[in-house]
C-alpha positions as CSV (number, residue, x, y, z in Angstrom):
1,X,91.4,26.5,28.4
2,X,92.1,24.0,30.9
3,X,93.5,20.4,29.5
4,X,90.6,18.0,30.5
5,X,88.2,20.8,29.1
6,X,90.8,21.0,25.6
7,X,90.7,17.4,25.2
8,X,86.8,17.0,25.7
9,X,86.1,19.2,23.0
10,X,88.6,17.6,20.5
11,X,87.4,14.6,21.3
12,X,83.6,15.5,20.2
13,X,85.4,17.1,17.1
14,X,86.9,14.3,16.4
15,X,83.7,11.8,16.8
16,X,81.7,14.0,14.7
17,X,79.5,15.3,17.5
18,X,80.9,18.6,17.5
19,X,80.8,20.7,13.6
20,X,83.0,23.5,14.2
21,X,86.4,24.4,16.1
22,X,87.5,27.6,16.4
23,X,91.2,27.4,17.2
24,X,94.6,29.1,16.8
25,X,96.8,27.0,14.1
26,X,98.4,24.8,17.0
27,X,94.9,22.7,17.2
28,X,95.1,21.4,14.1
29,X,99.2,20.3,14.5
30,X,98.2,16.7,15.7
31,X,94.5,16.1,13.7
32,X,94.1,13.4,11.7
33,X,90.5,13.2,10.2
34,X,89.7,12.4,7.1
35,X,86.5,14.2,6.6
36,X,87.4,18.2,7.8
37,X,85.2,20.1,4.9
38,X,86.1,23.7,5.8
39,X,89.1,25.4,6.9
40,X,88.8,29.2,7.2
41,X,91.8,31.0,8.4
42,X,90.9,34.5,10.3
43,X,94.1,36.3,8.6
44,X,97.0,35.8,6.1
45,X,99.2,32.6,7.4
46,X,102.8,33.1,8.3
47,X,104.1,31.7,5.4
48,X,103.1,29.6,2.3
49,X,104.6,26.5,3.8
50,X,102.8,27.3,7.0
51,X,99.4,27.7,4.2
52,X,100.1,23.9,2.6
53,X,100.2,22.6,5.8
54,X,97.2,24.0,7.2
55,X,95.3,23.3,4.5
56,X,96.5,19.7,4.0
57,X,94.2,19.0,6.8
58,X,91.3,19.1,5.0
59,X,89.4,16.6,2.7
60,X,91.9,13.5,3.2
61,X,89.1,11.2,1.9
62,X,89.4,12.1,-1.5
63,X,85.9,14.6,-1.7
64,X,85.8,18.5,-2.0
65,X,86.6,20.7,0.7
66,X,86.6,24.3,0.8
67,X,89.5,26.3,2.2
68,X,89.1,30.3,2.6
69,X,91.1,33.0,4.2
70,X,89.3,36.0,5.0
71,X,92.3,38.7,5.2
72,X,93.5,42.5,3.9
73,X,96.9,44.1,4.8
74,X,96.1,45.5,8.1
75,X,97.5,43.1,10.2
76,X,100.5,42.5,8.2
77,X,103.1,45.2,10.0
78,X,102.0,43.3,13.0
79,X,103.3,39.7,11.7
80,X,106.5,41.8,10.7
81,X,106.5,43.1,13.7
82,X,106.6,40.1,15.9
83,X,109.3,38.8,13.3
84,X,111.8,42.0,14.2
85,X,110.7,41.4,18.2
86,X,112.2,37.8,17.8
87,X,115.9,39.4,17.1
88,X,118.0,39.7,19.8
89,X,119.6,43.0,20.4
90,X,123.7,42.3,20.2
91,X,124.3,43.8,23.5
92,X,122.5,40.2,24.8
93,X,123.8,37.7,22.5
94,X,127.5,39.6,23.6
95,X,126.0,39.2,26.9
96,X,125.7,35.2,26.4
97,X,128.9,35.1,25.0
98,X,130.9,36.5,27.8
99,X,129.0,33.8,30.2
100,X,130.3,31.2,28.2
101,X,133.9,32.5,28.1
102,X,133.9,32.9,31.8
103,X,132.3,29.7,32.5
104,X,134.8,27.9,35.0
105,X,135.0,24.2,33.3
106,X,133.7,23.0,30.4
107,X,130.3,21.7,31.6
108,X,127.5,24.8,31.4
109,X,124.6,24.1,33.0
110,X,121.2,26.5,32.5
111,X,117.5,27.0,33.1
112,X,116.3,28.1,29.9
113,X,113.4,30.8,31.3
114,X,116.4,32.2,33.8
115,X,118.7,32.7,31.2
116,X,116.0,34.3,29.3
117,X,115.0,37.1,32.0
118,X,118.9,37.6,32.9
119,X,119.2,38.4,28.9
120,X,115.9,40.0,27.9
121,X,115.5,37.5,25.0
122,X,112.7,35.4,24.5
123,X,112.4,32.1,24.5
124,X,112.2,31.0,21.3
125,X,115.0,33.3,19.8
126,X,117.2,31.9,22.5
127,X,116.8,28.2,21.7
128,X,117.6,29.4,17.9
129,X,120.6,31.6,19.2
130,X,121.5,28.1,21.3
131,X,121.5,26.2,18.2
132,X,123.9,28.4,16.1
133,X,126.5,28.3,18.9
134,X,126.6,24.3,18.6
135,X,126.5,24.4,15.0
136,X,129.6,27.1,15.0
137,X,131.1,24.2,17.5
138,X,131.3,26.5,20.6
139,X,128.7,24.5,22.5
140,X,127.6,21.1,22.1
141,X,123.8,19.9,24.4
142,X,124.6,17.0,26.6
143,X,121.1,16.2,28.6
144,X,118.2,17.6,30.2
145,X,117.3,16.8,33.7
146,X,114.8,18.6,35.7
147,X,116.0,19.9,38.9
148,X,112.7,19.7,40.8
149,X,110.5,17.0,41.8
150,X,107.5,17.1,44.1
151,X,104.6,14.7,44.6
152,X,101.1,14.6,46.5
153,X,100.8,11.1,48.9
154,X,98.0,9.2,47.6
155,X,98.8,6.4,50.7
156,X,100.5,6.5,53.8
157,X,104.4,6.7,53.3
158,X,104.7,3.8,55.8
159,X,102.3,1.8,53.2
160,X,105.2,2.6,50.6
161,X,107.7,1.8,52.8
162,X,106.2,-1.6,53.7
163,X,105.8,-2.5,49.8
164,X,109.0,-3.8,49.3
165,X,111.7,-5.8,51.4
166,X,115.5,-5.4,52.3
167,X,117.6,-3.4,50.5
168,X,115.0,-1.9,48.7
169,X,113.0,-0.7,51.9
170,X,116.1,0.5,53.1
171,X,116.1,2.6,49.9
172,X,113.4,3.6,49.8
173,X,113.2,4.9,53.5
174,X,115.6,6.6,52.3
175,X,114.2,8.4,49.9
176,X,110.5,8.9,52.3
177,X,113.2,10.5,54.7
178,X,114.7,13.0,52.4
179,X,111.0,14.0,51.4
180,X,109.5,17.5,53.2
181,X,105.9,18.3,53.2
182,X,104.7,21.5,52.9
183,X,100.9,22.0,52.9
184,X,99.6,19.9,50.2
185,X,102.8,19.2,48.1
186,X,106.1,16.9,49.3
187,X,109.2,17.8,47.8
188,X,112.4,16.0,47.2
189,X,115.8,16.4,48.4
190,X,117.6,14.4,45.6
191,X,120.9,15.7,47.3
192,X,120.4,15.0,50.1
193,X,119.6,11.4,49.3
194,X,122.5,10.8,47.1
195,X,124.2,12.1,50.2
196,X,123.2,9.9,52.7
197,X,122.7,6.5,50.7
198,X,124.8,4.9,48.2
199,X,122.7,5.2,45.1
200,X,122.4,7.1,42.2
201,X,120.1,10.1,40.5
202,X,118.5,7.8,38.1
203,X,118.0,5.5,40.4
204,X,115.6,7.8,42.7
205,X,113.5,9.1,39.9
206,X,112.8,5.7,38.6
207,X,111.6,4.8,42.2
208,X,109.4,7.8,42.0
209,X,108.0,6.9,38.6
210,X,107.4,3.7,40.2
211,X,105.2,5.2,42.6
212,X,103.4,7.2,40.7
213,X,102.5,4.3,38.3
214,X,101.2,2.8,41.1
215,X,99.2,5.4,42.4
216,X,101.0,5.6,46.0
217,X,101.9,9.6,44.9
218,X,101.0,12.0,41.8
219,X,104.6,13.4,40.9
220,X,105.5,16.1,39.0
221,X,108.7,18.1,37.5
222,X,109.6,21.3,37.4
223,X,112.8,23.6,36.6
224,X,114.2,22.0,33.3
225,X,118.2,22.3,33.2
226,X,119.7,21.9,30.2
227,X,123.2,20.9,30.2
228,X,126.1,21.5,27.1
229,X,129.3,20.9,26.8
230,X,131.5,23.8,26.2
231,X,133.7,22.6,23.3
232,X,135.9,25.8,23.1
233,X,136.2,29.5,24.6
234,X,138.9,30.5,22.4
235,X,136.9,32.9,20.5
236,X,136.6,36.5,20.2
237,X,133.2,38.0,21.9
238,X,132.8,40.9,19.8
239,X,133.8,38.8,16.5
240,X,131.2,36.0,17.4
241,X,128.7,37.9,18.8
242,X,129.0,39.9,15.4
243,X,128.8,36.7,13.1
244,X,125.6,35.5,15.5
245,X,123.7,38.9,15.4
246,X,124.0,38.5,11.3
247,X,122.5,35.1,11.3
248,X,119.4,36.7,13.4
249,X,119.2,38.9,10.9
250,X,119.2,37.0,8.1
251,X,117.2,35.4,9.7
252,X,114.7,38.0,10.2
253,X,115.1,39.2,6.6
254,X,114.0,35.6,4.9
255,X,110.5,35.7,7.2
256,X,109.6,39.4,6.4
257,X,109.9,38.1,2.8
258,X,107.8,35.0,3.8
259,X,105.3,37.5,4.3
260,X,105.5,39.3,1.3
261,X,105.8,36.4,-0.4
262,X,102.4,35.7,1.5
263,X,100.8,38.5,0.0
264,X,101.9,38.1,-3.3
265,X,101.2,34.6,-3.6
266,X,97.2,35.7,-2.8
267,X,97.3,38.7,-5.6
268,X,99.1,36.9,-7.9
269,X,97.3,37.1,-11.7
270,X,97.5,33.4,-12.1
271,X,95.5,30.3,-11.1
272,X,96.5,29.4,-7.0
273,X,96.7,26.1,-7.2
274,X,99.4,25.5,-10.2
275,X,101.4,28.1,-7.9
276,X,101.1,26.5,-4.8
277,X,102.5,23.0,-6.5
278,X,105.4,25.2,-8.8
279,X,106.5,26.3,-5.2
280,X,107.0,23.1,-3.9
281,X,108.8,21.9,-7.4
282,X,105.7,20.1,-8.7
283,X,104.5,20.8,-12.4
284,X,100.9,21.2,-13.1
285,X,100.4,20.9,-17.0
286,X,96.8,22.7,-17.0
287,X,97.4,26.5,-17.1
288,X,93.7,26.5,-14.7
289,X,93.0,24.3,-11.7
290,X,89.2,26.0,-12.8
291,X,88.3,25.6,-8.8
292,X,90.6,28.3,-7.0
293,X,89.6,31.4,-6.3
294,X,91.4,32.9,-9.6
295,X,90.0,30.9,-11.4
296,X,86.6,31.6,-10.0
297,X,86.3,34.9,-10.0
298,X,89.6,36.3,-11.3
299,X,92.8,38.5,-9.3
300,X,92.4,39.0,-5.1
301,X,93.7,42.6,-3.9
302,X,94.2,42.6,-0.3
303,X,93.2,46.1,1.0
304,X,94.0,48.8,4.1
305,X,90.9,49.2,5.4
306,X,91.6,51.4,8.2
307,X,93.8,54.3,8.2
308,X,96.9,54.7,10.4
309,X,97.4,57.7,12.5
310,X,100.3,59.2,11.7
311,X,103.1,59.1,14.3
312,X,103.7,62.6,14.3
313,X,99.8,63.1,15.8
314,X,101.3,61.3,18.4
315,X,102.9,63.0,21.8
316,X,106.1,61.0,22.1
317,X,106.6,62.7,26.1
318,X,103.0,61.4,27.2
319,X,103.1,57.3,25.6
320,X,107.1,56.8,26.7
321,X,107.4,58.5,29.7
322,X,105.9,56.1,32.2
323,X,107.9,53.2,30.1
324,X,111.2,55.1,30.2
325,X,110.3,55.8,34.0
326,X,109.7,52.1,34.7
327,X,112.9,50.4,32.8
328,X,115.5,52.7,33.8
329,X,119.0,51.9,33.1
330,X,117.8,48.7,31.0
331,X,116.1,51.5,28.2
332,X,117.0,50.7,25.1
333,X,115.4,51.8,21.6
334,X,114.6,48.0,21.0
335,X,113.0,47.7,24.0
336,X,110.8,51.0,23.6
337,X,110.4,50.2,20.2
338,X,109.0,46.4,21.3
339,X,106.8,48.3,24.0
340,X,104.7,51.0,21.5
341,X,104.3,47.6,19.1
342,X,103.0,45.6,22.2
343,X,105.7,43.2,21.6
344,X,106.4,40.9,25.0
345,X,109.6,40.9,26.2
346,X,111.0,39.0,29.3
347,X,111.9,42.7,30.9
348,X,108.7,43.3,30.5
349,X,107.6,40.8,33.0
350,X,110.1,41.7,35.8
351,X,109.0,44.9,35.6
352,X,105.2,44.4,34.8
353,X,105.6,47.1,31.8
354,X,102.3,45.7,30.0
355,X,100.2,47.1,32.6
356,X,101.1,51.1,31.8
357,X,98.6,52.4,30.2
358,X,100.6,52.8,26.6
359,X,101.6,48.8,25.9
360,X,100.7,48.4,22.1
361,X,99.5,51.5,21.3
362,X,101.3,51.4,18.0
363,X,101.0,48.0,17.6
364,X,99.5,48.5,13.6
365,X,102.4,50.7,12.9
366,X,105.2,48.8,10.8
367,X,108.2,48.2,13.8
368,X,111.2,50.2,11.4
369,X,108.8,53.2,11.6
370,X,108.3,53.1,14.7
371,X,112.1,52.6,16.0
372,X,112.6,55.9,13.2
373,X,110.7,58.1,15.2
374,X,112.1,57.4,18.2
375,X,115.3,58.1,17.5
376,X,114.2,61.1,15.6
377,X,112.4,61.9,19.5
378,X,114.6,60.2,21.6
379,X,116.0,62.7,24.7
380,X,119.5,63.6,24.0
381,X,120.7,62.7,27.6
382,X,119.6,59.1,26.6
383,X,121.8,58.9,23.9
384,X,125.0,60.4,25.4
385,X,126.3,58.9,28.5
386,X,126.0,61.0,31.4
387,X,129.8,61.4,32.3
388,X,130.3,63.2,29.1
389,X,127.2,65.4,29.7
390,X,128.6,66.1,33.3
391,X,132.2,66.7,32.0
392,X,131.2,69.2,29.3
393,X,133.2,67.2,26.4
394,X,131.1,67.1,23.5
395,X,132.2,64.0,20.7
């Protein structure tokens, strides 16, 4: 949805003129109201914590409130399977590692989405994998600046101009001359200022916030740039990138079990409500809350409800070949793997690989499975290089 539409509807929500949201978890991150009487979650939650959470939104003035979750264990290989997406494959985090090492200087300056395509990890995974190299005391942040400003004139740059008197009109005719329109947006040669004035960066963009709190201009930023310090480059690549790949894994391990824990938590032969406060170290001294669902209407067994094809009814040749086609030299078994499970992936942009005709086709299929038949199907010319295919010398 669009922002002004988003905040229209929350608003009614919130005023009590609008009864029922229906919203992905991130809604309900920043509500406060005290009198939210259901909450009914389409699907198991991530994780028990994630569960309290969500549910502590409702009934905050004291009276009863129901919270449901309407679920079965289909869709659990497919929170697993975003879980196993989120690791990086080492040849990346190696990747990383070598661009650190053979950073000239010690000041490393990166735009996180760029760095993201160039490694085929997303996002998220690579703030995490950012955060264990400055906790192992290879990289420490420094700032953020964004690298890009543009505006739309709401007034006649000569009315700016004219605003203000000596060295500050000089300033900021300055800055109007360093400014290029194109179409409807004006964009900002901060360089070129700095380089023709005697002034500073901080300097400039206050003067634009200026102007925008005045209405003369709308500005915006774009183009984040993150910049750390390198605090050492005397490591070993393969060593490090080792020791990083098992903390992704661990990683990955302790939110798989999240989910199980998940499951077990809503099969569990004992009232929900004393287990829910045992898990957070609280003791309840009645056995029953007697207002649960257990304690209602006894056990909860999450059922399949559909069955899964098996993957060897599938024709491995037809639903890979476009993809291994399309991705050429940057195949991998990952990346196939994340592919079948219509798992994004940043090379999947670049090479628009969600529009073939096979994205996801396997996306109720537990990931490990999947990656197991592939290699059991995998070509053998993609798994030996070709110069020892060429050469005739078999390892």
């Amino acid at each position: 949805m669009e922002n002004e539409k988003r905040e229209q509807i929350q608003n009614k929500f919130m005023d009590g003129t609008l009864a029922c949201i229906v919203a992905t978890i991130a809604f309900g991150m920043g509500i406060d109201k005290k009198d939210i009487r259901r909450i009914i979650h389409y699907d198991l939650p991530k994780s028990i914590e994630n569960y309290s959470q969500e549910i502590g939104r409702s009934g905050r003035d004291g009276r009863l409130a129901l919270c449901e979750v309407l679920s079965n264990r289909d869709n659990s290989h497919i929170l697993e399977n975003f879980i196993y997406g989120d690791t990086p494959e080492k040849h990346s985090i190696f990747q990383l590692l070598r661009t650190l090492k053979e950073n000239k200087g010690f000041i490393w300056e990166i735009k996180s989405l760029k760095l993201s395509n160039d490694l085929n990890i997303r996002i998220l995974p690579l703030k995490t994998l950012l955060v264990y190299l400055a906790l192992t005391k290879i990289i420490r942040p420094k700032l953020t600046y964004f690298e890009e400003y543009s505006f739309k004139y709401h007034t006649e740059p000569a009315n700016i101009i004219h605003s203000f008197e000596g060295e500050r009109r000089q300033f900021v005719t300055a800055v109007m001359n360093h400014c290029h329109t194109r179409k409807i947006w004006t964009y900002i040669d901060i360089q070129a200022i700095l380089n023709s004035y005697r002034t500073d960066r901080q300097r400039i963009l206050a003067a634009l916030e200026y102007f925008d709190e005045k209405g003369w201009i709308e500005l915006q930023s774009r183009q984040t740039m993150e910049v750390y310090d390198i605090l050492t480059q005397a490591f070993d690549i393969e060593v490090m990138a080792e020791k990083m790949y098992a903390l992704f894994k661990k990683k990955e391990g302790l939110e798989i079990q999240r989910i199980h824990n998940m499951v077990s938590f809503f099969e569990s032969d004992a009232c929900i409500s004393k287990q829910l406060a045992e898990y957070f170290g609280e003791h309840l001294e009645k056995e029953r809350c007697g207002h649960c669902s257990f304690c209602k209407s006894g056990k909860a067994v999450l059922q399949h409800t559909t069955e899964l094809k098996p993957l060897a009814h599938f024709d491995f040749k037809t639903i890979t070949g476009e993809f291994m086609q399309a991705v050429g030299e940057q195949f991998t078994e990952v990346n196939l793997t994340k592919f079948l499970c219509g798992i994004y992936t940043p090379v999947f942009s670049k090479l628009k690989i969600k529009k073939l005709p096979y994205f996801g086709i396997l996306e109720n299929h537990p990931f490990l499975e999947v990656r197991t038949w592939i290699k059991a199907n995998i070509l053998p010319e993609k798994l030996i290089p070709d110069e020892i295919l060429t050469s005739g010398i078999h390892q």
